[in-house]
LUMDOTOR-107255 format. One record per residue (C-alpha): residue number from 1; residue in one letter; x, y, z. Coordinates in steps of 0.05 Angstrom, whole numbers, padded with zeros to 5 digits. Example, Ala and Ser with C-alpha at 12.3 -4.5 7.8 and 13.67 -1.06 7.14 Angstrom:
% residues 2
(1, 'a', (00246, -00090, 00156)) (2, 's', (00273, -00021, 00143)) 
***
This chain:
% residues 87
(1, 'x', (02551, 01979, 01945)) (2, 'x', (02546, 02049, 01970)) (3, 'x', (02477, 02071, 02002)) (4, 'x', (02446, 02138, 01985)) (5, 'x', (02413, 02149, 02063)) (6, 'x', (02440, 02127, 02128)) (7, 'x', (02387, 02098, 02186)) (8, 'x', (02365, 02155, 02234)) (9, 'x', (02401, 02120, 02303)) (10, 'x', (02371, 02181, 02351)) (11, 'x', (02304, 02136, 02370)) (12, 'x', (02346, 02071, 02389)) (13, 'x', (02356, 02064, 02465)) (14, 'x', (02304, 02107, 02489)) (15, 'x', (02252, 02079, 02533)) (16, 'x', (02181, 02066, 02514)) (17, 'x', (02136, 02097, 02562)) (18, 'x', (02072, 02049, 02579)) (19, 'x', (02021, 02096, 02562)) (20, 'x', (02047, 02108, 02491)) (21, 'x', (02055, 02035, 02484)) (22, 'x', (01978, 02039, 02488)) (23, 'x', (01967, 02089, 02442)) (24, 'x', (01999, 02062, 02393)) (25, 'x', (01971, 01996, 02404)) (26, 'x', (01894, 02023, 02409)) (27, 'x', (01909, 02069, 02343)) (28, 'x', (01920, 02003, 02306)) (29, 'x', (01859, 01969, 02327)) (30, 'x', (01824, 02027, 02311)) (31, 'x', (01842, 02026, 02237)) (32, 'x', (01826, 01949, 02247)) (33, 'x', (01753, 01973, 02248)) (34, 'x', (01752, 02019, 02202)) (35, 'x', (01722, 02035, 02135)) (36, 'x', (01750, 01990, 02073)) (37, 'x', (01759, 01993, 02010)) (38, 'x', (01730, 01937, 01964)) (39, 'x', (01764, 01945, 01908)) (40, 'x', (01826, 01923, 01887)) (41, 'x', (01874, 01935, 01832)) (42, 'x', (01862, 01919, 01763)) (43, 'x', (01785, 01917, 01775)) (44, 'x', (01748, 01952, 01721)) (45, 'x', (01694, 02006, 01749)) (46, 'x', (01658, 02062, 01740)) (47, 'x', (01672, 02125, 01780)) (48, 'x', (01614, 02170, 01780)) (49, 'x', (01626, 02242, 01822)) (50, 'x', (01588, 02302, 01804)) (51, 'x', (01654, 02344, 01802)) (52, 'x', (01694, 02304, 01755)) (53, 'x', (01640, 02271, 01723)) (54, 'x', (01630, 02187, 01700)) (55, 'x', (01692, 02154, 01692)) (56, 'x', (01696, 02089, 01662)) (57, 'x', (01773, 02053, 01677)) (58, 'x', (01816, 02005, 01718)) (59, 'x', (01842, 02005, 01783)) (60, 'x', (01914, 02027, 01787)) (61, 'x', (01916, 02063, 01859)) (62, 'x', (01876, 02030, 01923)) (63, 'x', (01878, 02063, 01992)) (64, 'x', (01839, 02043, 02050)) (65, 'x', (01784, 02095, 02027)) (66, 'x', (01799, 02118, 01955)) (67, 'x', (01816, 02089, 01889)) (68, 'x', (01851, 02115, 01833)) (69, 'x', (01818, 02093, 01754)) (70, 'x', (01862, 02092, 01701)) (71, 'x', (01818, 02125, 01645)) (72, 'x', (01847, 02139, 01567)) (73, 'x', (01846, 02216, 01588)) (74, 'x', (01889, 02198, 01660)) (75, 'x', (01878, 02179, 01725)) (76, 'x', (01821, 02201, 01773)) (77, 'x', (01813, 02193, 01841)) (78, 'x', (01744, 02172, 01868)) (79, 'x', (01718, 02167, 01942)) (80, 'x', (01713, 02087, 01948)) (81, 'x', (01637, 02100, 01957)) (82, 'x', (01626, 02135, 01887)) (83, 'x', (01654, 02078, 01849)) (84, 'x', (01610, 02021, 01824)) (85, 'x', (01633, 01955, 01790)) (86, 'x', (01624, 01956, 01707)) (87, 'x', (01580, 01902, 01684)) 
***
């Protein structure tokens, strides 16, 4: 089967300094401790913002601080603190 990309090989050999080793390891702890989302999808909620209005729907889309509701005129996205469970 033929393969439409080929692996980028330039990054393999080259040595890992310590101090970005760190960094990289620190960075990931920090998003560790970071804010959440508590949704998940297929939830039903209701999105309320004062620029796109009250949106009732279901969860398609869930990032670590956003959602996306599916809505029968589309799909919003809502800050993760804006949306509220529906009843």
């Amino acid at each position: 089967m033929a393969r439409d990309y080929a692996q980028d090989l330039s990054g393999m050999g080259r040595p890992v300094s310590l101090g970005s080793a760190l960094s990289g390891a620190w960075g990931r702890t920090l998003t560790v401790f970071g804010p959440r989302c508590p949704y998940r999808v297929g939830d039903t909620v209701m999105g309320d913002d004062p620029f796109s209005g009250r949106r009732e729907g279901v969860v398609v889309w869930q990032d670590r601080r956003s959602v996306g509701v599916k809505t029968p005129y589309g799909v919003f996205f809502f800050d993760h603190r804006l949306v509220k469970p529906l009843d």
